[in-house]
C-alpha positions, 0 to 999 in steps of 0.5 A, spaced: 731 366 287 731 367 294 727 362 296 732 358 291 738 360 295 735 359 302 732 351 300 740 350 298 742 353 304 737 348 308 740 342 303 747 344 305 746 344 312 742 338 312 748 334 309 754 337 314 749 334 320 750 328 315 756 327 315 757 329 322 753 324 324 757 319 320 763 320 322 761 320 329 757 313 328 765 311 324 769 312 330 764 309 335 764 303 330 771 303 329 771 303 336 767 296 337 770 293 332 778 294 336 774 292 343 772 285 338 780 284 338 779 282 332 785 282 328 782 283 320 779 289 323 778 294 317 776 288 313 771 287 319 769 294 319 768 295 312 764 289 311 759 292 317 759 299 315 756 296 307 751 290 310 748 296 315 748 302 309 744 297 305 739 295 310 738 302 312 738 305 304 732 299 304 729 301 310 729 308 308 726 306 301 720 303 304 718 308 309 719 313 304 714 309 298 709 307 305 709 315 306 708 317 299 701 312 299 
């Protein structure tokens, strides 16, 4: 049980440095976005945020199965 409690402690913390990362990767890609001047720019950002979160869940994929070898 404790070993259980200390790997979902470690899970949890892991994924708060997660979302902090995200959130500070949204602010500075939302600031890029603005300095564009480009009128659509939640549009421009939403489209951004998706091609690179494919291209990264494809590069980590990769990585991981190359690992696994």
């Amino acid at each position: 049980m404790k070993n259980e409690v200390l790997e979902k402690i470690a899970e949890l913390i892991t994924a708060a440095f997660g979302l902090i990362a995200a959130l500070a990767w949204n602010e500075a890609i939302t600031e890029m976005v603005k300095s564009w001047g480009i009128g659509a720019g939640a549009w421009v950002y939403a489209i951004i945020v998706t091609i690179l979160a494919v291209l990264v869940t494809i590069w980590i994929g990769r990585a991981v199965a190359r690992a696994k070898k």
